[in-house]
Structures are given as structure tokens and as C-alpha cells.
C-alpha positions in Angstrom: 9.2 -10.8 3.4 9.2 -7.1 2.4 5.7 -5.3 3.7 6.1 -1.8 2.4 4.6 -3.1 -1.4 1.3 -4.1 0.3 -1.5 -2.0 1.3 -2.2 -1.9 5.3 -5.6 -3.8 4.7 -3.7 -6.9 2.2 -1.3 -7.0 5.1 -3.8 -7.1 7.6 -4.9 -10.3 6.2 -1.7 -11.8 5.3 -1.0 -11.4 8.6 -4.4 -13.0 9.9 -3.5 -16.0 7.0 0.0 -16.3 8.2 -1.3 -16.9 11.9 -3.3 -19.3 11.0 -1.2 -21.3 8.8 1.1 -21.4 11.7 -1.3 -22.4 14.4 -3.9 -24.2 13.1 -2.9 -25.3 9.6 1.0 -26.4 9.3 0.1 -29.0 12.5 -2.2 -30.9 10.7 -0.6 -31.1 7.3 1.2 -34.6 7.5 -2.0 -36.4 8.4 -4.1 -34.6 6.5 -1.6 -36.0 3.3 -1.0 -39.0 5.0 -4.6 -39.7 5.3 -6.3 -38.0 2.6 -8.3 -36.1 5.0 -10.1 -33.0 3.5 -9.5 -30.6 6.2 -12.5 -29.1 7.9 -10.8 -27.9 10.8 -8.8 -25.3 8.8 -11.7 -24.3 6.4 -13.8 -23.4 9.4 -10.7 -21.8 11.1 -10.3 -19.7 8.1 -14.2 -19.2 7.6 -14.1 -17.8 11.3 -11.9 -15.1 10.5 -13.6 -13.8 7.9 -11.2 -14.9 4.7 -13.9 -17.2 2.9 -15.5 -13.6 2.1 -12.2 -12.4 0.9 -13.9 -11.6 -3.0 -17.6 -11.1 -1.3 -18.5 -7.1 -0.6 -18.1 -5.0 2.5 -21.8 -4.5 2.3 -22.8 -8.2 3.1 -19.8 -8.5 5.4 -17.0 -9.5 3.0 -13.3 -8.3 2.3 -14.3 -7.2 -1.2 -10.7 -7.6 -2.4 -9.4 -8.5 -5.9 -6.2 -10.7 -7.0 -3.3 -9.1 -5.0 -5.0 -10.2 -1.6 -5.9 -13.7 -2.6 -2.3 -13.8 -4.2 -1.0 -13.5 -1.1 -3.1 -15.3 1.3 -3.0 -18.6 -1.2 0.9 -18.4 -0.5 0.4 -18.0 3.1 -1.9 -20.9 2.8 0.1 -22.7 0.4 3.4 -23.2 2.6 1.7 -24.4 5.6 -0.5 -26.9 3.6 -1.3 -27.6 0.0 -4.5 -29.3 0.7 -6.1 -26.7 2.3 -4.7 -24.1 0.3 -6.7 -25.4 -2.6 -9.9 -25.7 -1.2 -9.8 -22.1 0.2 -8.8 -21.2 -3.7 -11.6 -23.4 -5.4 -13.9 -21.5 -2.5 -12.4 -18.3 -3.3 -13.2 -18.5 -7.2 -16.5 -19.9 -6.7 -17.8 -17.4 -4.3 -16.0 -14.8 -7.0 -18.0 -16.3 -9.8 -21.4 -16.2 -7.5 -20.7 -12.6 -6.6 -20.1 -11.6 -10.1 -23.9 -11.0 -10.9 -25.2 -11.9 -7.9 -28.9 -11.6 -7.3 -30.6 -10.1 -4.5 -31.8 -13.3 -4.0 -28.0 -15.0 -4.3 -26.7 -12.2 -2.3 -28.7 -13.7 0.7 -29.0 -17.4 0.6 -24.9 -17.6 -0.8 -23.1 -14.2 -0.4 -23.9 -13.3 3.2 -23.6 -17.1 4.8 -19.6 -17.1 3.1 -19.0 -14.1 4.2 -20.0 -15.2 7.6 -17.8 -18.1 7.2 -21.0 -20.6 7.3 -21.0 -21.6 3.4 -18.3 -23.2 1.4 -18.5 -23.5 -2.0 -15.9 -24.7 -4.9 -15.6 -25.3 -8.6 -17.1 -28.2 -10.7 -15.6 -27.5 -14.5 -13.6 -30.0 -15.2 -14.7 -33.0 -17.5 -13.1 -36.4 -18.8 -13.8 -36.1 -22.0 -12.8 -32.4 -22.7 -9.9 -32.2 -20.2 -7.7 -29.2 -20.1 -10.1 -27.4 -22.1 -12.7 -26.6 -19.4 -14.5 -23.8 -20.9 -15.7 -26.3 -23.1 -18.3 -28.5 -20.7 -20.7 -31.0 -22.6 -22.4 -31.4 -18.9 -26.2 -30.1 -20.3 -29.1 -27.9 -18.7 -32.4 -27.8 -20.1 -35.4 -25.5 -19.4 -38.1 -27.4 -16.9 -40.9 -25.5 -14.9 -39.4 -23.5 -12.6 -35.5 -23.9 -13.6 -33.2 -26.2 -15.0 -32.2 -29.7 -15.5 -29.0 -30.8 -15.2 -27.3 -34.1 -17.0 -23.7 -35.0 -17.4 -20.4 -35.7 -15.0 -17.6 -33.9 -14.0 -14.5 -34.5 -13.0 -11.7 -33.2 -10.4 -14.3 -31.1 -7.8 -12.0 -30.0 -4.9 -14.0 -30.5 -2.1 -16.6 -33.2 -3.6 -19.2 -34.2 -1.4 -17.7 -31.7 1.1 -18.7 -28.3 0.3 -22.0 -26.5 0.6 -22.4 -25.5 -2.8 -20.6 -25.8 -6.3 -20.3 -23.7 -8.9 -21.6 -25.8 -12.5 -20.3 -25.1 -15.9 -22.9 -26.4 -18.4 -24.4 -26.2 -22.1 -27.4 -26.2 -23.4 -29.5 -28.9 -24.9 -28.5 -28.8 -28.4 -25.5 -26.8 -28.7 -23.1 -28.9 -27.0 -20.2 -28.0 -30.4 -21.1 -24.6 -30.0 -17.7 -23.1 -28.6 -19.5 -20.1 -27.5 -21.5 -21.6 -25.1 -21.2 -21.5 -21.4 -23.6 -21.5 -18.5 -22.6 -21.3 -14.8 -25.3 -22.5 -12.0 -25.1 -23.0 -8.4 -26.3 -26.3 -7.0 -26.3 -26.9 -3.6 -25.1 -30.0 -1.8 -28.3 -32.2 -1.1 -29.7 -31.9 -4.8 -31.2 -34.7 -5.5 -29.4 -36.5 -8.4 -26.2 -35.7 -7.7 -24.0 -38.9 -7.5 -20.4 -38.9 -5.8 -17.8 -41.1 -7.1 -14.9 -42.1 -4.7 -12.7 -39.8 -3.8 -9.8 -39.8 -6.2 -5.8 -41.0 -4.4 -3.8 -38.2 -6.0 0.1 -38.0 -6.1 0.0 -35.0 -4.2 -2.4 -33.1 -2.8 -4.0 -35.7 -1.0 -6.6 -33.9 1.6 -8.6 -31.7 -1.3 -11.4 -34.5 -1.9 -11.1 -34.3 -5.6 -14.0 -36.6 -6.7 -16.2 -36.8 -9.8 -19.7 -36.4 -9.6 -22.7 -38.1 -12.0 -25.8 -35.2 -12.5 -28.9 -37.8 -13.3 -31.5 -35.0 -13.8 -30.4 -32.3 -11.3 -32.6 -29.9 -10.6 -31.3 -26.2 -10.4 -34.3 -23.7 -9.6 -34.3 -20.8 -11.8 -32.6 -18.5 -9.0 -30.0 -20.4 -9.1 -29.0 -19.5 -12.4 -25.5 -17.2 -11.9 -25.7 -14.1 -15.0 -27.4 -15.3 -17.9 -27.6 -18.4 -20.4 -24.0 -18.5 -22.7 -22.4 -16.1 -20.8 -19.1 -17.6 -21.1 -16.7 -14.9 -22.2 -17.8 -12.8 -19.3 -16.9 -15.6 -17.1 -14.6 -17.4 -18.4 -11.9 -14.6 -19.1 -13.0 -12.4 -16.8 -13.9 -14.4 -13.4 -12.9 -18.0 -13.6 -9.2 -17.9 -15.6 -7.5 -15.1 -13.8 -9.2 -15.7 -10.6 -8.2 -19.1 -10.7 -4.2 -18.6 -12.6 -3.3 -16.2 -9.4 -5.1 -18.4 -7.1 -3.1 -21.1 -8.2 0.2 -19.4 -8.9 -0.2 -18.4 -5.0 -0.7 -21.8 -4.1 2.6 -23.2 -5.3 4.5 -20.4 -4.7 3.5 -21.1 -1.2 5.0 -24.8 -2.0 8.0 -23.4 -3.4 8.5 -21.0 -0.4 8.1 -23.6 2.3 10.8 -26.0 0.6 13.4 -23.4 0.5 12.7 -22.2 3.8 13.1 -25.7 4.9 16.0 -26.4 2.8 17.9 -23.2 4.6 17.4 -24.3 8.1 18.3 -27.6 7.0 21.5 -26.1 6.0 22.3 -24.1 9.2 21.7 -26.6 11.6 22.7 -29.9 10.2 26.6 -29.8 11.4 29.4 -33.0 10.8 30.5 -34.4 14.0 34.2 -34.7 12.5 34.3 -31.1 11.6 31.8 -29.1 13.8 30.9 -27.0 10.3 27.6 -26.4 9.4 26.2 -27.4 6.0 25.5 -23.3 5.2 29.8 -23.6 5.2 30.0 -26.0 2.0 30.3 -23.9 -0.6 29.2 -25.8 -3.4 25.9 -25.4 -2.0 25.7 -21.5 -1.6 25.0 -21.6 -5.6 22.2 -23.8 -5.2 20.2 -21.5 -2.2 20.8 -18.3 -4.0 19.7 -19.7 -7.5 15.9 -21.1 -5.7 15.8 -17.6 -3.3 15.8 -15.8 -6.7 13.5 -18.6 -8.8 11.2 -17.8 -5.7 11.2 -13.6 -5.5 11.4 -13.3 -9.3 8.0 -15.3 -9.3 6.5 -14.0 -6.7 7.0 -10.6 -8.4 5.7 -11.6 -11.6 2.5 -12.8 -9.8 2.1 -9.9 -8.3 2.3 -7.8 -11.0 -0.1 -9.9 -12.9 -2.5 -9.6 -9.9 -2.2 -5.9 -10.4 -2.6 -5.2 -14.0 -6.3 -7.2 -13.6 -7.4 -5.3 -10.5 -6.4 -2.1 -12.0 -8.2 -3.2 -15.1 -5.2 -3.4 -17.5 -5.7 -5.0 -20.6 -2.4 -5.8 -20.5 -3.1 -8.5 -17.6 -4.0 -11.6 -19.1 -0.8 -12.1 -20.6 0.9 -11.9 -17.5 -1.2 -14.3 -16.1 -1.1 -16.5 -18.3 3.0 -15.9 -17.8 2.7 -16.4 -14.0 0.5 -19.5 -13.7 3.5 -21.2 -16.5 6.5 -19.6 -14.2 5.3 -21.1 -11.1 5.1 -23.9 -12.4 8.8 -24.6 -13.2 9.3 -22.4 -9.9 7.8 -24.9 -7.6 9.0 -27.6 -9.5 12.8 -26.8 -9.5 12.8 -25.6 -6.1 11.4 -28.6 -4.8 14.1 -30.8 -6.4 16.6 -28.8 -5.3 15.6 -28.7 -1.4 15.3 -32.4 -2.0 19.0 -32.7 -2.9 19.9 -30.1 -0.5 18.8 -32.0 2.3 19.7 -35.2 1.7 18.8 -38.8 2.6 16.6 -36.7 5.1 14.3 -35.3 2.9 13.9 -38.3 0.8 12.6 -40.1 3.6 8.9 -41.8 3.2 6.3 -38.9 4.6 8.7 -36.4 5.0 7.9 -32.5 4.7 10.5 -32.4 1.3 8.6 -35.7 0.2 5.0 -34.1 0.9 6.3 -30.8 -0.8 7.9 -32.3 -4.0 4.8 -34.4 -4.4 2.0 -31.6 -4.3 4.5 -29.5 -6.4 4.3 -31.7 -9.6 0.6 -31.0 -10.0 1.3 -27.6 -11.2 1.9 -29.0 -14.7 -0.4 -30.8 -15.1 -3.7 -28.8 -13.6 -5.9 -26.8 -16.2 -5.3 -24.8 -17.4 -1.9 -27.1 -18.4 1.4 -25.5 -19.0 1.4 -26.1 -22.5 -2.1 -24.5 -22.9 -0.9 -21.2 -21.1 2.1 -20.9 -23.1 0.4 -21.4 -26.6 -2.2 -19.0 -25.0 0.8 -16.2 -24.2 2.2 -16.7 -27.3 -1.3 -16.5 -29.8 -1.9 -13.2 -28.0 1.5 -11.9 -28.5 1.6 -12.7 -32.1 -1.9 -11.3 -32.5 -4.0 -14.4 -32.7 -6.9 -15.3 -31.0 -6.9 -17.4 -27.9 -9.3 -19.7 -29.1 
């Protein structure tokens, strides 16, 4: 992979990333699919090398880094194992959306303990009864003495019951059809009232520990509150969609990358005994590499250049967001079929690395903000419109 378009200090941790993913994270991927095993090995691993701090600053010990680095290190993470690659990116917004307005107070008892790789945190957004659409929760806070009170359920939380903290998207009492509401809160692990559900059996993707979660009166102390009451455009379209879009585009690029890699060696060492000619000498099949090799470079330039524009404060950038998150989508999805017929009866084996691959890559689809939503998105804003 070309270096010379990263800065030394993104390729510093790419490189860090990329020897993890090899030694620690790639092993354990089949069982952790296999099982449905949310993988704490490989979130400590990474916490111990500083990369849950990637978006906290230098000044409480974190990377302070912006949408190129976690770009990159979700596709490093991404091709060694899906699972884990998403609860490092759920981590990696949340801790984004903490640090955004941080406290002094937030600073010390979240910011300092991720950067030290002792805290994880993740996203709770997601609801039933709004789904794609989760800027628009009906979970509801209320006033109380000395904070909040929290009532509702959401759904989908990477790393449910697993994490130390979680990032809560809520309205206010009384304005739950007012679109231009939104509240964020952190509430830690052992507040009382939080109810677990059962981890939910994906498709793909099996080791995140997606679960729902009831809130039967929560309370959130009044420092817990991140910014201020209905600050959603700040955080919405500033923090949590294109921190999120890159983290996922990375994510299944990283898919994408690891299936054609696979399908190429595939290629050059699977030979037919009554020939002695490799399967890189059909050439039916040189079509089919070249075509994926380009689906996966064009992408991961477009990403890139999305990942840009933001941190250089373009206002140009959300539309190519919104234009990577739908191109990686039909990326990883195409270039997981094709690996799958490149290979053969081998890769369409029960459990196999193809199998795990193809699996995880269909939930790029389908995960919010949807394919469909981006695209109307891109297009409203080309045409002038607004979003909402």
C-alpha cells in the first residue's frame, strides 16, 4: 500500500494497527465469529497501545487526530477482524462525541482513563421505533435534583453490557416531535436502571455484542451532561455522522481488502494436478482481480478524500461522505462475491474466511445511516435542498 500520501505520525499508527491486527487480532477472528465472542483481548491490546485515545488530545495523553487516521486504522482493523473493528469505531466516535465539549470534569473521569487505554465507551443511538433515522431518539431525560432522568430503549449498542460507558442520545420531556431536539449524555456501566436485553445473533458481525438496553429511570448526574440541552446540529453533523460514515467506510474497506487479498493468493497457489498451472494462468479470471483491485483503490481514495475535506474544514466534505459511506458499500459488497467465486467450493465452505467475510460485508447496507438515506442525502444537497 502506497505510504508517501500519509503523514509520518498517520503512518506511525497504521503501522502500530497493522501489527496488531496481525498478531493479536487476525488469530482470534474465527472464534470470535464463530462464537459470538465480543473480543476483549483485542480492545485491551489496542487500548495498550495507545489507539483508544486516537480522537482524545495530546494534553491528556491522546493521539488528537481527526478522520484520515481513524480512516486508516478502521481498515487495518477491518481486514483482520470485523468484530473488533467496530467496537474500536463505536469507541472511537463516542470518545469523539465526549471530547467535543468536554468538561474539566469529563476530561478527568472519561478523557484521561481512554487515553490510557483503561475506559471503553461506544454509541447507544439507535431505536426500534425510529430506525435509520437516529438523530431522531424518543428515549427521554427530564430535569431531577442534581441531573437527569433517563426513560426509553435503544437498540443495536455495539459493545452492550461490555463497555465502560455509552454515549446516550435523548429528548426532552415534552418535545419528543420536535425534530430539532437532541441531547447526548454519558452514562456509565453500573447505572442503576439500565436493563440488558440478550445479545442480538447477527448475520455477520457476530463478536460486537449488539444488544438493546431498557432505561427504567436512569439516573445521569448533571456532569454528565456532554455540551448543552438540544444541541443536535452541533453533534449530529458535526461529530457523530462523519465520525461515524469514515469510521465505517474504513471498516469495510478493510472487509473488502482482506477478501481480495485472499482471493489473490488463492489464485497463485491453487495449481491443477493435470496441468501444473496455477489459477493466476486462467485468464478469464485476470478480469475479475483487476476489476475488485480497482473497486478497492478507487474507494479507498474517495474515503480518503472525504476524510480530508472534514479535517481541513471544507464545507465541501459532507457530500463526500455521504458519497464514501454509499461507495463502500457496493465496494465491499461486490468484492466479497467476487472472491467468493474466485475461490471456489473452498470459500463457500461453512466458517470459512470468504464465508465470515461475505457475511459481515452485507451489513453495510443496511447499517444507519442506510444506503438509500445517504444517497437521498447527496442528492438533496446537490440540488440545493435541505437534508432534513
Amino acid at each position: 500500500m502506497p505510504r508517501s500520501e500519509l503523514s509520518a505520525e498517520v503512518l506511525r499508527l497504521r503501522d502500530v494497527a497493522a501489527v496488531i491486527a496481525d498478531e493479536v487480532i487476525a488469530p482470534a477472528a474465527a472464534l470470535i465469529d464463530e462464537q459470538a465472542l465480543w473480543p476483549a483481548a483485542n480492545m485491551a491490546a489496542l487500548g495498550k497501545a495507545g489507539l483508544l485515545g486516537l480522537h482524545i488530545p495530546r494534553r491528556l495523553g491522546g493521539e488528537e487526530q481527526g478522520l484520515l487516521a481513524l480512516s486508516v486504522i478502521a481498515e487495518e482493523l477491518g481486514r483482520a477482524c470485523s468484530s473488533t473493528a467496530m467496537c474500536f469505531s463505536m469507541h472511537s466516535v463516542a470518545a469523539k462525541v465526549m471530547a467535543a465539549k468536554a468538561t474539566s470534569d469529563q476530561e478527568e473521569r472519561f478523557l484521561r482513563p481512554i487515553a490510557e487505554g483503561r475506559h471503553i465507551t461506544s454509541l447507544a443511538l439507535s431505536e426500534a421505533g425510529t430506525g435509520v433515522h437516529f438523530f431522531l431518539p424518543r428515549t427521554t431525560f427530564k430535569p431531577v435534583t442534581d441531573g437527569f432522568e433517563l426513560n426509553g430503549e435503544k437498540s443495536f449498542v455495539t459493545s452492550g453490557a461490555e463497555a465502560d460507558s455509552y454515549v446516550f442520545s435523548a429528548v426532552e420531556e415534552g418535545s419528543e416531535l420536535d425534530p430539532g431536539s437532541f441531547t447526548c449524555l454519558a452514562v456509565e456501566k453500573e447505572a442503576s436502571g439500565l436493563t440488558w436485553r440478550d445479545a442480538w445473533r447477527g448475520y455477520g458481525m457476530r463478536g460486537n455484542s449488539s444488544r438493546a438496553v431498557g432505561l427504567d429511570a436512569v439516573f445521569v448526574p448533571r456532569d454528565n451532561l456532554l455540551g448543552a440541552p438540544g444541541d443536535q446540529v452541533w453533534y449530529v453533523f458535526e461529530v457523530v455522522a462523519p465520525y461515524f460514515l469514515v469510521a465505517m467506510a474504513g471498516v469495510y474497506l478493510g472487509i473488502a481488502r482482506a477478501a481480495l487479498e485472499a482471493a489473490i493468493h488463492h489464485l497463485r497457489s491453487r495449481r491443477h494436478e493435470h496441468t501444473g498451472k496455477s489459477l493466476s494462468e486462467v485468464p478469464v479470471l485476470w478480469g475479475e482481480v483487476a476489476e475488485a483491485w480497482t473497486e478497492v483503490q478507487s474507494t479507498r481514495q474517495l474515503i480518503r478524500y472525504a476524510a480530508r475535506l472534514f479535517d481541513a474544514g471544507s464545507t465541501e466534505a459532507p457530500l463526500a461522505l455521504f458519497a464514501a459511506k454509499a461507495r463502500v458499500a457496493q465496494t465491499a459488497n461486490s468484492v466479497t462475491d467476487a472472491a467468493m467465486i474466485l475461490m471456489g467450493g473452498r470459500a463457500y465452505a461453512d466458517n470459512s474466511t470468504i464465508a465470515r467475510l461475505h457475511r459481515d460485508a452485507r451489513a453495510a447496507n443496511v447499517m444507519s445511516p442506510t444506503t438509500h438515506l445517504l444517497e437521498t442525502w447527496l442528492g438533496r444537497s446537490l440540488l440545493g435542498l435541505p437534508l432534513l
